[in-house]
N, C-alpha and C positions, 0 to 999 in steps of 0.2 A: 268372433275370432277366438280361438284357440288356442296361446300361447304353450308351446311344449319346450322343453328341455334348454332352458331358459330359467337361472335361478332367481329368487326374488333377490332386491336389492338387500342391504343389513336393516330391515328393521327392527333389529334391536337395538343398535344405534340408534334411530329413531325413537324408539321408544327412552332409552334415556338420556339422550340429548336434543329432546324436544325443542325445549326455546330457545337452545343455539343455534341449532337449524335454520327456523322459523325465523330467527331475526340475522342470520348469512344470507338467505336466500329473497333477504327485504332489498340485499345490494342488488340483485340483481331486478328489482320492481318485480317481481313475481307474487302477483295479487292473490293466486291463488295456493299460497305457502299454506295458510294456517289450515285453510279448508282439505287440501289435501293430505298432509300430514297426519290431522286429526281421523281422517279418514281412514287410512292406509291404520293410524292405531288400533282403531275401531275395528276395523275387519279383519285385522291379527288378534285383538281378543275373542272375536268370535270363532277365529280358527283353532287359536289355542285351545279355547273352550268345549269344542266340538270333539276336537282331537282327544281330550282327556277323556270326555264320557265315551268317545269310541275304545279307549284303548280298557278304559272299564269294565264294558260290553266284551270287549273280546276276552279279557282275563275270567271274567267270570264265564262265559261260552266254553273257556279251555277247562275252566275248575270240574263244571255238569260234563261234560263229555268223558273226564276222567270217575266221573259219579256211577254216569251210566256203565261203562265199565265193570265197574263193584258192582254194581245192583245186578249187574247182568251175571254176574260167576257168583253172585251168592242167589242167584236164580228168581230171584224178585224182578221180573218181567213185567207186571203191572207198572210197579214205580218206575223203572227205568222210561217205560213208555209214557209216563207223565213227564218224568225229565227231559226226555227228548221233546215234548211238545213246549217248553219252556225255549228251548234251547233252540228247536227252529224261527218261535218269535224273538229271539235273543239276535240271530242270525239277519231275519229282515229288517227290525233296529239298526242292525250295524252299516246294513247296507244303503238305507233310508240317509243316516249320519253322512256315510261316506260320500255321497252324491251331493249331501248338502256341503260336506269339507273340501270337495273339488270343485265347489261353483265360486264359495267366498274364497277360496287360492286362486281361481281364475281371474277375481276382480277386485284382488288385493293386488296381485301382477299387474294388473293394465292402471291402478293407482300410482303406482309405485314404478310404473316407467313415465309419468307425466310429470315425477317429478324431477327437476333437474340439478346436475350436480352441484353439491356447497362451494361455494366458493373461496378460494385460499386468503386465508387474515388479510392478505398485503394488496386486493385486490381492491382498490378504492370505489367510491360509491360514484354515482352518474345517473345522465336519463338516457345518454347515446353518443356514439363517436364521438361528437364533439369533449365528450370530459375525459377521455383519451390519455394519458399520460407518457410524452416525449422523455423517455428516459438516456439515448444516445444520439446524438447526430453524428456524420459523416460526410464530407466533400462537399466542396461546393456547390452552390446551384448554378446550372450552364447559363450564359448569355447571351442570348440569340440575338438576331438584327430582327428588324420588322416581317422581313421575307420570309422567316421562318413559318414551316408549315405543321401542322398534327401529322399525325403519323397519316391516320384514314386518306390525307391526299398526298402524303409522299408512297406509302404502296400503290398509288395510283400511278404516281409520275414514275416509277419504276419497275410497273407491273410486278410485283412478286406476292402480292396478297390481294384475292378477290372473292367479294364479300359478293358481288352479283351472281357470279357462277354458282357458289353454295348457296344460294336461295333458291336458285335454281334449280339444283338436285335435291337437296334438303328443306331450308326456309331460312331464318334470320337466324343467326348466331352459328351459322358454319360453313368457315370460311374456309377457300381451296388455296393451299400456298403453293407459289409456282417458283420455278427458278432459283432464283438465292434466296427468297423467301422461303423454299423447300429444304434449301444447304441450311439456310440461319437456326430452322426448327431442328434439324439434326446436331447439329453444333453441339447446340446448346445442350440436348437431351445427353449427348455422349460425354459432353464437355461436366455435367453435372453430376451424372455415373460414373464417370471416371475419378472425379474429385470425392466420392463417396468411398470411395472403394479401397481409394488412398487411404482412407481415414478409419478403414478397417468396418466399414461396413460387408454386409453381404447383399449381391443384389440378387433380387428376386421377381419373376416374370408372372404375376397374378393375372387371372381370369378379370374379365371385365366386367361380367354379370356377378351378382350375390342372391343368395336368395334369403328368405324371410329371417330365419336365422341370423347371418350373418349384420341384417340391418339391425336388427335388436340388440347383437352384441356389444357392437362397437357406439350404439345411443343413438343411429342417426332415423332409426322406427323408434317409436311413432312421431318425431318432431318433424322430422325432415320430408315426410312420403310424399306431400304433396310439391317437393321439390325434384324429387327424383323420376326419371324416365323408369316407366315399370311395362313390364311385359307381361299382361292379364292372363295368358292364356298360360305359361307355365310358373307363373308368381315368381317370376325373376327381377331384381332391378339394375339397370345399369350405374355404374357407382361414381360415384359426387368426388372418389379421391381415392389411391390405392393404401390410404391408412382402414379401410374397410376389409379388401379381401385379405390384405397382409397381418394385420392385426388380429383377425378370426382364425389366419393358420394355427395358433395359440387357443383357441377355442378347446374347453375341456381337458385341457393340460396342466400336468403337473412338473415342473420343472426342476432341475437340482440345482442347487448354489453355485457348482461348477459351469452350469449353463450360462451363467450370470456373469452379465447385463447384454443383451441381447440386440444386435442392433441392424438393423435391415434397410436396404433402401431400392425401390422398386420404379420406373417408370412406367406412367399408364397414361389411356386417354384419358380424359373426365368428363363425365356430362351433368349437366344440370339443368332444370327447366328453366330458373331465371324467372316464376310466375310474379307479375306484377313489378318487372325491373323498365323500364324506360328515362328518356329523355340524357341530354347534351352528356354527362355523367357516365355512360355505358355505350358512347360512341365506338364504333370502332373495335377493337384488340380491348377496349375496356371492361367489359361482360361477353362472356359468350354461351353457347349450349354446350359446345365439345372443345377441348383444351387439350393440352399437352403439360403434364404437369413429373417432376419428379420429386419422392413423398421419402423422409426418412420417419423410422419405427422406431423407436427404443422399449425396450420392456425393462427396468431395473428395479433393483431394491427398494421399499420404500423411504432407508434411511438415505440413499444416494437420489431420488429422484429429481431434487430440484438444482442440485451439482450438474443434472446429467442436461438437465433444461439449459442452465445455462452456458454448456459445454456445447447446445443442439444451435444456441443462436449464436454462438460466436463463430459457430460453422458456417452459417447461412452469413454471416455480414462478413467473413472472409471470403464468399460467394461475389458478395454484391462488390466488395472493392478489388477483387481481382478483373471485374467485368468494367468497373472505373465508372459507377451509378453512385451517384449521392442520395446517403440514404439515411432511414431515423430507424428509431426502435420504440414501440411505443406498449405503455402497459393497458391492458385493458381496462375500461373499467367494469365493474358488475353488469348495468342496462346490456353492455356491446358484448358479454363474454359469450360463446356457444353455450347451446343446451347440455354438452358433457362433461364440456372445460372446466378445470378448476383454478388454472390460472391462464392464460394468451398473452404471449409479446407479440404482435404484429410487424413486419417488417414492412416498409412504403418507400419507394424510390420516387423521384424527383424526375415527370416529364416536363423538359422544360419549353415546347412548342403550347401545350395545354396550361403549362403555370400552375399543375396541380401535384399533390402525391399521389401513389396510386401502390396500393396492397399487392406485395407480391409473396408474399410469405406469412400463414400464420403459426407458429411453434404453442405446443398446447402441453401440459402437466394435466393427466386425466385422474390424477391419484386412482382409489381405486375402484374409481365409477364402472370402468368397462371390466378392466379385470373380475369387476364382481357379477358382471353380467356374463363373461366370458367363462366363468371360474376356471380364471387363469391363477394358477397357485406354483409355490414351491414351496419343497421340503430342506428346512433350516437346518445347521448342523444338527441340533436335539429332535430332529425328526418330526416336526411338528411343520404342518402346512402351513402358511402365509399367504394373503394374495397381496400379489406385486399393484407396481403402478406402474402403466401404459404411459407411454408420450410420443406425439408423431408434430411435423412440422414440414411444410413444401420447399423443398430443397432444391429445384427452385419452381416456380408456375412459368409458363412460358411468355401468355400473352400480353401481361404488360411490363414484363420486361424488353420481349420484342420492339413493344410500344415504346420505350424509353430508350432505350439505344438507337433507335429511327431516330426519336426527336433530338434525342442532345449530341448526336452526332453528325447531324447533316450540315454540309458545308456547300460553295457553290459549285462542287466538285463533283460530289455525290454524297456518300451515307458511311464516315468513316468504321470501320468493324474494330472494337476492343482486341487487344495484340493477344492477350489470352485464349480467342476463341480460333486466332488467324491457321494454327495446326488443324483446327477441325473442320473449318470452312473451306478453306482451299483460295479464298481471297480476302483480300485487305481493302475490299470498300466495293457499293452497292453502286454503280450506276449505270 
């Protein structure tokens, strides 16, 4: 593989903040920190190296050229045509270098995308979810009687979600909403754009395919590929979350201060393969292949980025308590962080038929992992470029929120509907 137009990450950084790195990147149990690090040094000294004697090679290539010249107007034709024979082996040299300076840039690139982003100081150490850190709670948890059902057999008992007909057309994890199950998907989506919009976002209507580029941008090539739905024949993938296409619109860009702080928010499908996801845990609205998710973008300063973070979550949990879901905030730890994150608050709401939480939002601080992959930059008052820092968060995912307003709202009635969504549904309860 071939990676083009695609810059390398800083390793220069790297190179002199070796053992910070090296022991940041221990939070996250990433066994293969030292090994690759050392590597990715390795194969920049050899580029560095290659580079000077080329650029040697060509200085003296330019000095004989200007020789032959002389020799040539002062009529010494013998020498000059010795020079020149110098100067064509001087030429295959360089070109012999060059080939060698574009292979070890090739597999200094694919080092240095395996590695993943450092992680932020305040990011405590772990082996997985469970060291997780609950940093907010909200509302209480609902009380059900016995009767109470999971969602998977109340969209039954009120037909509006079927998981059999989408197996049908599709296979497992895509499901056909019918009825108010079809209004509730809509609600919601416009009910989320609408509150973005308020908030002085911009919404923006991205493609659902990205191509190769685009995954390497945003970090989710090479960790994620074998999560994503890819299209062989045109190397297209269909994308995991619309912080991909919308965050690549920035791709190559150079921004102005006046631009600044940039904030977008887009509705998309989502697909994802889900390879090796089963059992009681992914029931249902709880995993799926295709979603409905609405994604906000931020691009800001690097001095304001973790202002802007937590300006992103207190938006999403004005989300969850206008919809009346009890809900937590939880800090990552390193094991659980993503491959680009550099910091994750997680948001989980409270289905209370299952007794469990369930992820409906992750909000991400990418410092300037993607921007550096994106070179996404702007130009500071003193005219000097900067790259910014990326941040995106799901503002909101549909299906287990659907999930959760099923369960803590049903009564012997029917499926009461949150009075904030009642403008966009058209009804006040599911039966």
């Amino acid at each position: 593989m071939i990676i083009k137009n695609i810059p390398m990450l800083q390793i220069n950084v790297i190179r002199e903040e070796r053992k910070e790195i090296i022991a940041s990147l221990q939070k996250r149990n990433f066994k293969e920190a030292e090994e690759l690090i050392d590597k990715a040094i390795d194969l920049d000294k050899s580029r560095r190296e290659k580079q000077l004697k080329n650029d040697d090679i060509l200085a003296e290539s330019n000095r004989l050229a200007k020789e032959i010249g002389a020799l040539m107007k002062e009529g010494k034709k013998k020498e000059a045509e010795e020079v020149k024979v110098r100067t064509a082996a001087l030429k295959k040299t360089s070109a012999d270098l060059s080939a060698e300076l574009e292979a070890v840039e090739q597999e200094l690139k694919k080092v240095l995308y395996l590695i993943p982003n450092v992680p932020h100081e305040s990011v405590p150490k772990g082996k997985g979810a469970d060291d997780n850190i609950s940093v907010h709670e909200h509302g209480s948890l609902p009380v059900l009687g016995e009767e109470a059902q999971p969602h998977w057999d109340l969209i039954k008992k009120y037909d509006i979600i079927d998981f059999d007909l989408g197996n049908k057309i599709s296979g497992a994890g895509f499901p056909v909403y019918k009825g108010k199950g079809a209004r509730l998907q809509r609600a919601l989506i416009n009910f989320f754009l609408d509150k973005a919009i308020e908030q002085g976002y911009l919404e923006i209507q991205p493609p659902i395919v990205v191509n190769e580029a685009s995954g390497y941008g945003t970090g989710q090539l090479p960790d994620k590929e074998g999560q994503m739905y890819h299209m062989t024949l045109d190397n297209l993938y269909m994308i995991p979350t619309a912080e991909v296409p919308i965050t690549n619109l920035y791709r190559d860009v150079i921004l102005t201060e006046s631009e600044l702080p940039i904030k977008n928010v887009g509705y998309t499908p989502c697909f994802r393969r889900e390879a090796g996801s089963w059992g009681a845990h992914v029931r249902g609205l709880n995993r799926l292949h295709q979603f409905d998710k609405v994604e906000i973008v931020r691009i800001a300063k690097p001095e304001n980025s973790y202002a802007t973070l937590e300006e992103m979550c207190n938006y999403v949990q004005g989300l969850l308590e206008q919809l009346e879901l009890p809900y937590r905030k939880l800090l990552l730890c390193g094991a659980d962080l993503g491959f680009n994150s550099a910091l994750t608050y997680d948001m989980e709401v409270y289905a209370g038929a299952q007794k469990r939480w369930l992820e409906v939002s992750s909000i991400s601080n990418f410092e300037t992992f993607q921007a550096n992959r994106l070179k996404l930059r702007y130009k500071n008052k003193e005219g000097k470029t900067q790259l910014l820092h990326t941040l995106n968060g799901s503002a909101l995912a549909l299906p287990r929120i659907v999930a959760a307003i099923l369960e803590n709202n049903q009564t012997s009635n029917g499926i009461n509907i949150p009075k904030a969504l009642w403008e966009y549904t058209g009804f006040k309860i599911i039966n």
